[in-house]
N, C-alpha and C positions, 0 to 999 in steps of 0.2 A: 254789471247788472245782476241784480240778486237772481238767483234759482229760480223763484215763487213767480216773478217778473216775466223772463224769456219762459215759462212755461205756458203761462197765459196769453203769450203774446202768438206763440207754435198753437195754441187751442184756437185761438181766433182767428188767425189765418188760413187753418186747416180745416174750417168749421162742417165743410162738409167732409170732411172724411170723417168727422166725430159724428156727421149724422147717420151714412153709412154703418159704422160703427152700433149708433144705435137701434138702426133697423134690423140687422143681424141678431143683435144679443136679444132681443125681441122673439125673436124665430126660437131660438134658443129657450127663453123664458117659458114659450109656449109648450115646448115639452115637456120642460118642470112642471105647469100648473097638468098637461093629461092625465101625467104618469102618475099624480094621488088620486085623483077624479074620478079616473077613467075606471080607476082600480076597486075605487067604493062604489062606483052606479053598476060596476060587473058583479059585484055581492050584493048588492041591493035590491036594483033591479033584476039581475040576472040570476045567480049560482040561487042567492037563499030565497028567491021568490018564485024558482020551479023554472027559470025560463033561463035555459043555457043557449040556447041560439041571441041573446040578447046581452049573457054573460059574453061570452065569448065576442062578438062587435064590439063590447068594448074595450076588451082586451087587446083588438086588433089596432083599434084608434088608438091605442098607447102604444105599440108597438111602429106604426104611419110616424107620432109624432117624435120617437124616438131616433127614427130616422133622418124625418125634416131637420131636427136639434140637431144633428152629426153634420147634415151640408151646414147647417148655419154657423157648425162650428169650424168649419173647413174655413170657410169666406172669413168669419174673424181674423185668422191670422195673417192674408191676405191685407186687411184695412191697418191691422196694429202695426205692420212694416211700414203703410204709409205717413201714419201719424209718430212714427218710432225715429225714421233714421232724419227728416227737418232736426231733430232735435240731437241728434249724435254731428251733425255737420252744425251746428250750432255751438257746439261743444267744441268742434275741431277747431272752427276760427276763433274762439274764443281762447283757447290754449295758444294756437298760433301766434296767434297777434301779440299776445303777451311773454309770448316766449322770444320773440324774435324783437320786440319791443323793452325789454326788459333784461334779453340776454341772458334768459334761464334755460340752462340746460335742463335741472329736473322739470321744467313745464310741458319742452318737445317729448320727452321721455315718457310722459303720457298718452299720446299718441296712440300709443299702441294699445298696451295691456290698460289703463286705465279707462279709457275710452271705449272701447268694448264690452268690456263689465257693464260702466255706467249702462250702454245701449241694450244689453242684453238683460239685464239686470230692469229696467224701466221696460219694455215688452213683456217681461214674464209679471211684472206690477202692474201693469195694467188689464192683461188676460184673467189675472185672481182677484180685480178689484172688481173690474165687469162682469166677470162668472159669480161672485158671489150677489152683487149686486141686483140683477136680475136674477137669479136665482131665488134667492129671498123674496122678491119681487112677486114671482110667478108659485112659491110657496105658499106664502102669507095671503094672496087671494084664491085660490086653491083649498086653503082651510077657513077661510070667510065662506066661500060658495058651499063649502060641505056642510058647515056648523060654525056658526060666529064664537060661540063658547068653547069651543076649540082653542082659539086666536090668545081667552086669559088662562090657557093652561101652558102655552108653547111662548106667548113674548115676551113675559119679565122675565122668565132667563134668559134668554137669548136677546135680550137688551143687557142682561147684567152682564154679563161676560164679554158683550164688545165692549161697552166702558169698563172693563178692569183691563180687557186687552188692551183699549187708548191708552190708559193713565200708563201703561207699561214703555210705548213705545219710547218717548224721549230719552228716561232714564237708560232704557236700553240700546238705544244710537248710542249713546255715550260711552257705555261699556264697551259695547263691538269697536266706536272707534278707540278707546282705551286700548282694545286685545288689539288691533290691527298694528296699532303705536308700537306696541311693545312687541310684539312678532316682528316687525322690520326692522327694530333696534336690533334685535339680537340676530337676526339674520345678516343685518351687515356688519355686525363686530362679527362672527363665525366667519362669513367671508374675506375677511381682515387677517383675523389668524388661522386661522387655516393653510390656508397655503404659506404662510410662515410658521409653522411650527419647531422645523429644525431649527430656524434661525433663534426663535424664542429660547429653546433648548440649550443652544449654543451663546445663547446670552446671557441664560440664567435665570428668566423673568417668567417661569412658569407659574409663581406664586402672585405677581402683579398681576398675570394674564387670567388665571383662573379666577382670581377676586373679581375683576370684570365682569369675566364673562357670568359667575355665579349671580353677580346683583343683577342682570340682565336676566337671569331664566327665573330668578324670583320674583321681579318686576313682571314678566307676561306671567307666571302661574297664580300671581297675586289679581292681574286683568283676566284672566282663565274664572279663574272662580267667582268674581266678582260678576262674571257676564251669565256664567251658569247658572245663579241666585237667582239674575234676574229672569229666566230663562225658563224658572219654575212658575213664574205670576204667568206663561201663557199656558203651559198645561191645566194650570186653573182655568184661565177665561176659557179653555175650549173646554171640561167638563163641566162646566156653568151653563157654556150658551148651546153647545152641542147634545151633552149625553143627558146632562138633568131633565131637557123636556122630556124626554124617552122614561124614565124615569117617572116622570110626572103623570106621564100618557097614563101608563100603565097602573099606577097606585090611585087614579083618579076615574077606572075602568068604568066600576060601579057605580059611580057618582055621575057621569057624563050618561049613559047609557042610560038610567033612571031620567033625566032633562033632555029626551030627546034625542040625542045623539045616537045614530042608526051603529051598528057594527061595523058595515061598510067605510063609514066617514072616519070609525075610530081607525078600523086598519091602514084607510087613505092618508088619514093624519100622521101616521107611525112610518109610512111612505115616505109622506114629505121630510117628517124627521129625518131618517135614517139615510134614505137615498139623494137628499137633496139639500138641506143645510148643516145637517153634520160633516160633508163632504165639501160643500162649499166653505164653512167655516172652518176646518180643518188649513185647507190651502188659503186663506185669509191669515191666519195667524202665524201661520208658517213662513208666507210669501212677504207678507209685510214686518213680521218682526224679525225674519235673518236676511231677505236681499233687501228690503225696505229699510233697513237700518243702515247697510253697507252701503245702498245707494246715496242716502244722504253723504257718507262718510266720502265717498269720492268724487260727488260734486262739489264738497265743497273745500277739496282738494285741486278740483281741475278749475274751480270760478270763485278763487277769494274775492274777499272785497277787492276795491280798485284800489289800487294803492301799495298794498301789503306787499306782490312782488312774491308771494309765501304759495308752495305746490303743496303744504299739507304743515300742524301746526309744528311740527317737530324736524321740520325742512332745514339743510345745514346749505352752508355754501359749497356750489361743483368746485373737488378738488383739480390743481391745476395739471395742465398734462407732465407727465404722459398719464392717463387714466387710471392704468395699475400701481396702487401705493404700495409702495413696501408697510410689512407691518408692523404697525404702530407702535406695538410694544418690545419690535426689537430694532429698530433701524435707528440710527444716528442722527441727532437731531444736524438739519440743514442749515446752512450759513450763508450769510447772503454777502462776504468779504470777494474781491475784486481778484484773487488769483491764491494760489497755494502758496501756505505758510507765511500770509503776511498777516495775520491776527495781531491787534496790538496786545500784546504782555507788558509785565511788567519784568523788566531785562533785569532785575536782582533777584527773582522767584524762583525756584529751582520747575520743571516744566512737572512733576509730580510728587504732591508729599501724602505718605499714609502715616498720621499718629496717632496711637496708641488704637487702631482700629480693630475691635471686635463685631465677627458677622455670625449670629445664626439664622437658619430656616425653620422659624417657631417661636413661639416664645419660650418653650419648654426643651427645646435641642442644644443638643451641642455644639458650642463655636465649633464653626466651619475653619477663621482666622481668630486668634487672638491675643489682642496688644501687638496688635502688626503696626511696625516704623520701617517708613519706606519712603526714602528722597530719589527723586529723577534727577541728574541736571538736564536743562535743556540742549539739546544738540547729541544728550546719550543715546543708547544702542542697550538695553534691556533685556536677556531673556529669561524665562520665567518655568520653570519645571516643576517637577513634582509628580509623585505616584496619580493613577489615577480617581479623582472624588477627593482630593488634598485638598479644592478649594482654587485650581487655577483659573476658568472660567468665571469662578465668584470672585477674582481678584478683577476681574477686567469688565465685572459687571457693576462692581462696584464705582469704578474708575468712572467706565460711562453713566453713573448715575440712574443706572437699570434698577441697581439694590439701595438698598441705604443701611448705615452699618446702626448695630446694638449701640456700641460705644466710639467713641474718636471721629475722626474727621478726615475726609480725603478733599484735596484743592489740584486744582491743575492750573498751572500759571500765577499763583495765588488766589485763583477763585474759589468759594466753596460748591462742593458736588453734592447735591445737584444744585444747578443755577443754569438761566440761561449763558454767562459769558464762560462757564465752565464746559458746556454743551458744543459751544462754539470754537472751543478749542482742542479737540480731540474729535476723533473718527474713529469708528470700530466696525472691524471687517469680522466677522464671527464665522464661523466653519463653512456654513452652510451659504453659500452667495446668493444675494438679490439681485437678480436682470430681470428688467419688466421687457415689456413689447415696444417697438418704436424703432428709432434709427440709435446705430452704439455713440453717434456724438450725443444724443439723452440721455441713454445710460453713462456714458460718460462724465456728460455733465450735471448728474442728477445734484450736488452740492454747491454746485454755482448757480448767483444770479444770472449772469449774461453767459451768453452761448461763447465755448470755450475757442479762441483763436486756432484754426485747422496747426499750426506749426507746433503752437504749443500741444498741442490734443496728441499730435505724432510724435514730438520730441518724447512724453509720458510714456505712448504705447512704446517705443524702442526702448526706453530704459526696464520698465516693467517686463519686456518679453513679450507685448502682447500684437506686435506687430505681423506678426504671421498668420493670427485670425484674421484683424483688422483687415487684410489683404482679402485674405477667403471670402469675408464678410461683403467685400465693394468698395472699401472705405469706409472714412465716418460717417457718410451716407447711407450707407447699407440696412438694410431692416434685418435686426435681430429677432429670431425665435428663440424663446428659452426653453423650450420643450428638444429642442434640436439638437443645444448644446451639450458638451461632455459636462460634468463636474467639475473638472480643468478650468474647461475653458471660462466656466461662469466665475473659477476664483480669481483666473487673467481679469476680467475684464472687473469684478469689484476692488481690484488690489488697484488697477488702474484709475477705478473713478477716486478711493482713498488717494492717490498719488497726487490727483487733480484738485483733491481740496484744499479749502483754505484753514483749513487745522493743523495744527503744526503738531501736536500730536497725535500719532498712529498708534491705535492696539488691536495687534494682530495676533486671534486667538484659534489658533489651529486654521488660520486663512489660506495656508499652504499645502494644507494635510493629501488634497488631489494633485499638486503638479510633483513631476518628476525631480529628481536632487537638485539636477542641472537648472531645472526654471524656480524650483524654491530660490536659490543663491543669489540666481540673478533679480529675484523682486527682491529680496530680504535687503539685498546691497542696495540695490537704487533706493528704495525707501531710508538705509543709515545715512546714504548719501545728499537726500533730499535737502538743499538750502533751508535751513532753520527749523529742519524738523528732530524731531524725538522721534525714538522708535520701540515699544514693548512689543516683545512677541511671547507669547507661548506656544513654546517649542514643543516638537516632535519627534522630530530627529539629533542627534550627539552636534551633528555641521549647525543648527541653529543657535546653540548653544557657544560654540568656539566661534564663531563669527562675532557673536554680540562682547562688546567694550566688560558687561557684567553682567552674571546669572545671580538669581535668586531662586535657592532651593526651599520651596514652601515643605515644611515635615516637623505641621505642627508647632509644640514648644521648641523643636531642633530647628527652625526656620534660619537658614543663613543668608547671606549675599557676599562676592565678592567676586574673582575673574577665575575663568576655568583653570587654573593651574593652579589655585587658591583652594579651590572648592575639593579639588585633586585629592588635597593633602589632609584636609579640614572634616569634610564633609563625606561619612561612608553611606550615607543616602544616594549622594551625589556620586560616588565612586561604584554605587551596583548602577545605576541608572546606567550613567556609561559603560558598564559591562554586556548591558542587557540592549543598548541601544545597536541596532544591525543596520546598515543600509540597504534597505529591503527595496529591489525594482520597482518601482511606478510604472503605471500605465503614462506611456509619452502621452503629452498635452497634443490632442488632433489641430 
């Protein structure tokens, strides 16, 4: 049911608290019309015609009806609560029903903060539509009763500047909802990355990330200013309809008081101006062009049309649990294949090729890699060195499709990277590990379709090492906090859920760099081990290096590859590294 519809409907059933209402604002009215009145019959009759006992009564009657106005305005807010909240539980079952009818999470999600604005938001519009309204009301005959001629000096401005302030409204809903648009885009991308930034780091994709996020802060500063433009048409309407009479009053002195017009009625009149609809129209244009705009925006966020299904126009579908996404610019795209390393390949593909690949960061920088040829067979053992800023991280961000090279092409399985069947065959575990909230069989099986079989989910944790948490933990039942966890412990359990996926390619880039030697060897091996999987690591230690079938020393135009006792003889990049490589204590995995 339209807005305009259920509002009429809350007016007519509520009829008399609208009358209430307008008995009140009446009381009200009544002290705007004393306070100019009372103020010219006290210089009229009283101060300038010698009779101060007559001045002064009337000064008292303004000061009685100043009063009376203050209960009548107490009582108003008393009535606007009762004509306010029909219409907030109106609001409620309408979000309800559709939310539980429709299975929209962002619908119940309003509930709270959406639905309160609206309610709070519509009481303070309706307190500045009735204050001004009678107000004006109680002016405008107040300057009739002093001096009719009054009335053509004070209303065509103050006619012209509420129709400039109308013609503004619409166009300016649209910009507020415009800036609100673009303020909760970029607040939920920053919430996105944000708390992945190491991982972004660690993947390489600070330049994808940044592009992002940049068109997003241009997009709101582009609705920023576009809403501030319009923003300026109200400070016009209110020196139009507010300050010009005063203005008017005053350059029109001579002329009114020549026709008539006592002193008294001019200062009454300057009253009414100053004290009573520059102040009412003040909060008129204020109330209705910034919460009156916003108001519309989130009604017709909580009450689309029927149909639509849509909590606002830029509504996306609730992602699936567990609720905490990893982030989007660094996480491994998901697979929805039936168990680990059953991806179909093509069995004559080598499981990774890099030809003739050049990467820089710029168009004006320096290859990072370049003319890099680089074949995997499937079922190898990888690892990957080099000084640090060589370029190993951009080798693996490449791989997963994070980066895209200047020149040449990388495939994994034969597929070209990026693609989705390229995506779907490889997993990248990046330095910094992702645990969401939940039980660790989700985190476990964040890459599987179906919930991973407890025997299989255990046989993984024992190969990987990660069985001694898993235990700490309750089982795979157990609720994880990542706040709780060591560093360790967060790269056990991502090396674990990689173990569990269905990618047969693993790249492990500094994924180890928190477990102790002993728990490095033991995931490095179960993953060489893993039935039909590939394994790249970029190593950290000299033991990652000797374990893998073959190293590749990234060093530039020097770039080699071949097996550590190869590299020995070959490579004196390769020959300081190992000098300089120490087996330095870890902190044991808790």
């Amino acid at each position: 049911m339209p807005v305009q519809q259920q509002a009429r409907e809350v007016l007519r059933a509520r009829w008399q608290v609208v009358v209430r209402l307008g008995l009140w604002s009446v009381q009200e009215a009544g002290q705007t019309f004393l306070i100019g009145y009372a103020l010219a019959r006290a210089l009229d009759a009283g101060f300038l015609a010698g009779n101060t006992r007559a001045g002064l009564l009337w000064l008292g009657a303004a000061g009685l009806a100043v009063v009376a106005g203050a209960y009548g305005t107490g009582r108003v807010y008393g009535v606007v609560a009762a004509l306010v909240e029909p219409v907030r539980d109106r609001l409620v079952e309408a979000v309800v029903g559709r939310g539980v009818r429709e299975a929209d999470a962002r619908a119940l999600s309003g509930l709270t903060q959406q639905v309160e604005i609206a309610r709070d938001t519509l009481a303070g519009l309706v307190l500045v539509s009735r204050s001004f309204l009678f107000t004006a009301a109680g002016a405008l005959i107040g300057l009739f009763s002093l001096a009719p001629l009054l009335l053509a000096v004070v209303v065509p401005p103050l006619l012209a500047g509420m129709c400039l302030f109308a013609a503004t409204l619409r166009p300016l809903a649209r910009r507020q909802e415009a800036f609100l648009v673009a303020d909760e885009a970029l607040a939920e991308d920053l919430g996105a990355v944000c708390p992945g930034l190491r991982d972004v780091t660690a993947a390489g994709a600070e330049a994808q990330v940044a592009a992002r996020t940049s068109e997003l802060i241009d997009a709101e500063r582009r609705a920023a200013r576009a809403l501030a433009r319009w923003s300026l048409a109200r400070v016009a309407a209110l020196a139009v309809g507010g300050e010009l009479p005063v203005v008017l009053l005053l350059a029109t002195a001579p002329w009114l008081l020549g026709h008539d017009v006592t002193p008294g009625a001019l200062v009454g009149a300057l009253a009414y101006v100053t004290q009573s609809l520059l102040p009412a129209l003040q909060n008129l244009v204020h109330g209705l062009g910034t919460s009156g705009s916003r108001l519309m925006v989130v009604l017709r966020r909580l009450t689309p049309p029927a149909g639509t299904g849509a909590t606002r126009p830029d509504a996306r579908p609730a992602p699936p649990r567990p609720t905490t996404p990893t982030p989007r610019h660094a996480r491994p795209e998901r697979d929805d294949s039936p168990g680990p390393c059953e991806q179909s390949v093509p069995h004559d593909a080598p499981a990774l090729a890099l030809v003739s690949v050049t990467f820089a960061y710029g168009s004006a920088g320096e290859p990072v890699l370049h003319g890099l040829d680089l074949t995997v067979p499937a079922g190898a053992h990888l690892a990957v060195v080099g000084p640090s800023g060589i370029g190993k991280s951009t080798l693996t961000g490449l791989v997963a499709g994070l980066l895209k090279p200047r020149e040449g092409a990388v495939r994994v399985y034969g597929h070209t990277v990026p693609g989705p069947e390229a995506g779907a065959s490889r997993v990248l575990i990046p330095q910094e590990a992702y645990v969401h909230g939940g039980t660790l069989a989700e985190n476990l099986g964040l890459f599987r379709r179906d919930p991973v079989p407890e025997a299989e989910l255990l046989a993984a944790a024992e190969a990987v090492g990660l069985t001694p948490l898993l235990r700490a933990l309750g089982g795979p039942a157990g609720t994880v906090d990542p706040a709780a966890l060591s560093a360790g412990e967060r790269q056990l359990i991502a090396l674990t859920r990689a173990y569990l996926s269905p990618a047969p390619l693993a790249l492990l880039d500094e994924a180890t760099c928190h477990l102790d030697p002993e728990a490095e060897d033991r995931a490095e091996r179960a993953f060489a081990a893993r039935p039909g999987g590939t394994l790249v690591v970029v190593a950290h230690r000299i033991s990652s290096a000797r374990r893998a079938g073959r190293v590749l020393v990234l060093d530039g135009p020097r770039t080699v590859c071949g097996t550590h006792d190869e590299l020995l003889r070959t490579s004196a990049l390769y020959r300081d590294l190992v000098g300089g490589w120490t087996v330095r204590p870890a902190a044991p995995v808790r």
